[in-house]
C-alpha positions in Angstrom: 51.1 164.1 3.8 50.4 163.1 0.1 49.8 165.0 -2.7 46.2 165.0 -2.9 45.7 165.8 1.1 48.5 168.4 0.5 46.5 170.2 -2.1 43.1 170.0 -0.6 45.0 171.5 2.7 46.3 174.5 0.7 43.5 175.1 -1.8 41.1 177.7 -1.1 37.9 175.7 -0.9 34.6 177.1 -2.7 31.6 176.7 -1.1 28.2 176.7 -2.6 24.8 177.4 -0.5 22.0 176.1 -1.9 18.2 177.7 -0.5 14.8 176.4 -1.8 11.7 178.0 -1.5 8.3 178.3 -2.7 6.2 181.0 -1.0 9.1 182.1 1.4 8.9 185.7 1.5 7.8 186.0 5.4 11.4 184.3 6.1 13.9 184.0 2.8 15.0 187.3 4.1 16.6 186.4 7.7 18.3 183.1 5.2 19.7 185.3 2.3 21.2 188.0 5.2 22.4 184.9 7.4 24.2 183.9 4.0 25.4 187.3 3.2 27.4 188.1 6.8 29.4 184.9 6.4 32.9 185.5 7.1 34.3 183.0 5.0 35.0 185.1 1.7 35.0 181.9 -1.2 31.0 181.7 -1.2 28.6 180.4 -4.0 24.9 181.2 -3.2 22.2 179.9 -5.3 18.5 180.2 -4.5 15.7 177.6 -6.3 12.3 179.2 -6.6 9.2 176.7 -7.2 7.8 180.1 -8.8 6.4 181.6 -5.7 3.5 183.1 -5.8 4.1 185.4 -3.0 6.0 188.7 -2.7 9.6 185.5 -2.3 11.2 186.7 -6.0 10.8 190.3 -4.4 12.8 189.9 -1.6 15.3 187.8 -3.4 15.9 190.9 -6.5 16.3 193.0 -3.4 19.2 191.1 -2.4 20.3 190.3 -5.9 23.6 191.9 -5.0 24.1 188.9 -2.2 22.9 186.1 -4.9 25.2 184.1 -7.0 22.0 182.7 -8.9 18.5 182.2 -9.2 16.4 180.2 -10.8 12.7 180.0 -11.0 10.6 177.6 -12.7 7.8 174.8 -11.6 10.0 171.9 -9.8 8.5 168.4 -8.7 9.0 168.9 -5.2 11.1 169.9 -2.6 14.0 167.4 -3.5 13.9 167.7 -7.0 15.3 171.5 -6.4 17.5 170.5 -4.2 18.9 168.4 -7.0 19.1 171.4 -9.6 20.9 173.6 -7.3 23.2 170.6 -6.9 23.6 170.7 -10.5 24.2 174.6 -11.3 26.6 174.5 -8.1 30.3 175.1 -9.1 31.3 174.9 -5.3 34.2 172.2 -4.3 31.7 171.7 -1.4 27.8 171.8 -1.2 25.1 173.0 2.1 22.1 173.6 1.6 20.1 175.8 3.6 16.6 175.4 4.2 14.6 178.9 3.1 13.3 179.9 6.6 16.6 179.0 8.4 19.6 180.9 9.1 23.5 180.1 10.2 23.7 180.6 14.1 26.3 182.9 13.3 28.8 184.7 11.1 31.8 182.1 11.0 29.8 179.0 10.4 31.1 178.3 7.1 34.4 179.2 7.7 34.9 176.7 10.7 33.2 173.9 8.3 35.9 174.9 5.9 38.5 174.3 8.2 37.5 171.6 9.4 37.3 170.1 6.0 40.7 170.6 6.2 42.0 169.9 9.3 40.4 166.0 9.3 40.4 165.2 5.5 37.0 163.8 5.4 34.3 163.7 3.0 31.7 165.1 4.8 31.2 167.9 7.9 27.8 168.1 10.1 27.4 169.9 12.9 24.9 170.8 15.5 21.3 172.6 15.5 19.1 174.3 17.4 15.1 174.5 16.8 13.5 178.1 17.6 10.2 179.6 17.8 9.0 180.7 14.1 8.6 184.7 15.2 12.1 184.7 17.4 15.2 183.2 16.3 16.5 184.0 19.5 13.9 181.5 21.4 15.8 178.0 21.5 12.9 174.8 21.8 15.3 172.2 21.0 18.4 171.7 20.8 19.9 168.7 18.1 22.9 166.8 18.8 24.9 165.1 15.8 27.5 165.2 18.1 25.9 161.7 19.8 25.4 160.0 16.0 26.8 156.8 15.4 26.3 155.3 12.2 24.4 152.3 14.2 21.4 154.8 14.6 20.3 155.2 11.2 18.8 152.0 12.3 16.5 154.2 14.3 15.8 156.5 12.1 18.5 159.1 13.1 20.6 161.2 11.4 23.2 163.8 11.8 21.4 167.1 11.3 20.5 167.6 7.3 20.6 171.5 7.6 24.3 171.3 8.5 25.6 168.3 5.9 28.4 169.5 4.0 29.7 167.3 1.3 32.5 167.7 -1.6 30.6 167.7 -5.2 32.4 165.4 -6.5 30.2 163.1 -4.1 27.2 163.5 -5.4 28.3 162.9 -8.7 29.4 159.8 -7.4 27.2 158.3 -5.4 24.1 160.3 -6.7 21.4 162.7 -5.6 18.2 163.4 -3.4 15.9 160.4 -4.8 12.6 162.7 -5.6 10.1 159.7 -5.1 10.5 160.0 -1.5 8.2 162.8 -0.2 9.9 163.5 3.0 12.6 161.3 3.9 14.8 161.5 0.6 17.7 163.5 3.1 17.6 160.5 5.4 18.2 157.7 2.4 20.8 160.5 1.1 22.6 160.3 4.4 21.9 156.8 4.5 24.0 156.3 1.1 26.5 158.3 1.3 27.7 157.3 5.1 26.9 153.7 5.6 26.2 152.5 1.6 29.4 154.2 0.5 31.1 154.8 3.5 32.2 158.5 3.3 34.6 159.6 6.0 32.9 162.0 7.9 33.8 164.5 11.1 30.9 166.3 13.6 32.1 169.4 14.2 31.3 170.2 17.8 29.4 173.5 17.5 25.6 174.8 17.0 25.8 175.7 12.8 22.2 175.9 12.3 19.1 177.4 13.5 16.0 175.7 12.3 12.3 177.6 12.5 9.7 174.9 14.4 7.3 173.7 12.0 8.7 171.5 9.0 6.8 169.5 6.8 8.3 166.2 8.7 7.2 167.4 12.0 3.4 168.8 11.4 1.3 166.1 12.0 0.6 162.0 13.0 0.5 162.1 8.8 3.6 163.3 8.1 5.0 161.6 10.9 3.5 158.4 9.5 4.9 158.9 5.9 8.5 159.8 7.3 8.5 156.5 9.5 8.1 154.6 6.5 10.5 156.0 4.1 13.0 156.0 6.7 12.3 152.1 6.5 12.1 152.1 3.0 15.6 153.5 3.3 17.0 151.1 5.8 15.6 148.5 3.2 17.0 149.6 0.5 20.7 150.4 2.0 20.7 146.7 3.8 19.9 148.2 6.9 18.7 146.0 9.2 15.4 147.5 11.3 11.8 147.6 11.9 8.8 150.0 12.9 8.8 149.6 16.8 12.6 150.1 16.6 12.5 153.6 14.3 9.4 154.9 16.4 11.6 154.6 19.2 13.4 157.8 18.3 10.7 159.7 19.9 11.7 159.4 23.4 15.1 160.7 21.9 13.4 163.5 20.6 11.6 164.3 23.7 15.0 164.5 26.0 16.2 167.2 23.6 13.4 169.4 24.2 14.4 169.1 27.6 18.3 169.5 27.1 19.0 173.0 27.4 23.3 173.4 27.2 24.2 177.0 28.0 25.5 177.5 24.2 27.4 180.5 25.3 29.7 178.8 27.4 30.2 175.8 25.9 32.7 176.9 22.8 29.0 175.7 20.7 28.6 179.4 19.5 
């Protein structure tokens, strides 16, 4: 084992969580408590307001005792908070957490942590599960980035964004969430750092995520239709060989994991 591995193995890893919202207050709640019962003691958690004009910054001085930071102040869009979180974060490794999800359960973190290092990689996804908005107990769908290969960012596909982990270091390397993109700038991000730059990466075979139904990419024909072509854009742009017919293809993907239903109680996914 070299030096570097050897230290990485022994070093007690700081995590940073980064949450954006704007107008979150019906759900920032169930994300900052999700945050809070972590097991995994070495956590940085940093919430980016778009200066919400609902009762959000309420909720959040509530819990200021669970907050590492906060900032709020007019942003140009989802991504470009994501990249000033990014930036604030003093975390050897970055998640962000979407403001009306939570972590399926208490030792999320700590078995991305380990498996950080266990296979000395880069970067650590898991799996996800949609739910219904009102019940986080109500599974729709269930997401596999088990199954990823990097072959299917050809159709569009990713590992899921909610549980990308990544050392720092590599965003100051290879660079941040490109904030022209409106929707897709976490698939060209992906895109980068795993095929462009060819980060070492391990799928850690268990459910870290659960995801409310209802994002911005999955609303409408619109937003469907804007996503399809910045994921081509991406392709494009990354030398990724693809077209239109062959990314809206994913959608009979999609449509087998409303269907999948694994019994995630029994299947060490928990």
């Amino acid at each position: 084992m070299g030096k570097i591995n050897l230290d990485v193995a022994m070093k007690q890893l700081k995590v940073s969580i980064i949450t954006v919202v704007y107008n979150g207050g019906k759900t920032i709640e169930d994300t900052i408590l999700s945050v809070a019962s972590q097991s995994y003691p070495f956590i940085e958690y940093i919430i980016i307001d778009g200066v919400s004009t609902d009762d959000t910054l309420s909720v959040v001085r509530k819990h200021k005792n669970k907050i590492t930071h906060v900032i709020s102040e007019p942003d140009k869009g989802l991504y470009d908070a994501m990249n000033k979180g990014i930036k604030c974060a003093t975390g050897d490794i970055i998640g962000i957490l979407n403001a009306d999800d939570v972590y399926y359960d208490e030792d999320c973190i700590s078995s991305v942590v380990k498996e950080f290092k266990e296979k000395r990689v880069d970067v650590v996804y898991g799996n996800l599960v949609y739910v219904a908005p009102d019940n986080l107990e109500k599974i729709i769908r269930y997401y596999n980035s088990e199954s990823f290969i990097i072959e299917k960012f050809s159709y569009g596909m990713m590992p899921a964004h909610p549980t990308f982990f990544v050392y720092k270091k590599y965003y100051e390397k290879f660079g941040l969430y490109q904030t022209d993109y409106r929707i897709a700038a976490d698939f060209e991000l992906l895109v980068r750092f795993l095929f462009t730059h060819q980060a070492s990466y391990s799928c850690l075979p268990k459910v870290l995520v659960k995801m409310r139904m209802g994002g911005v990419s999955t609303r409408n024909l619109k937003s469907n239709w804007i996503l399809n072509m910045e994921i081509l854009r991406a392709c494009k742009e990354n030398m990724i060989k693809t077209n239109l017919i062959k990314i809206w293809s994913k959608y009979f993907i999609k449509l087998y994991q409303f269907i999948q239903r694994p019994n995630l109680k029994n299947t060490g996914r928990h």
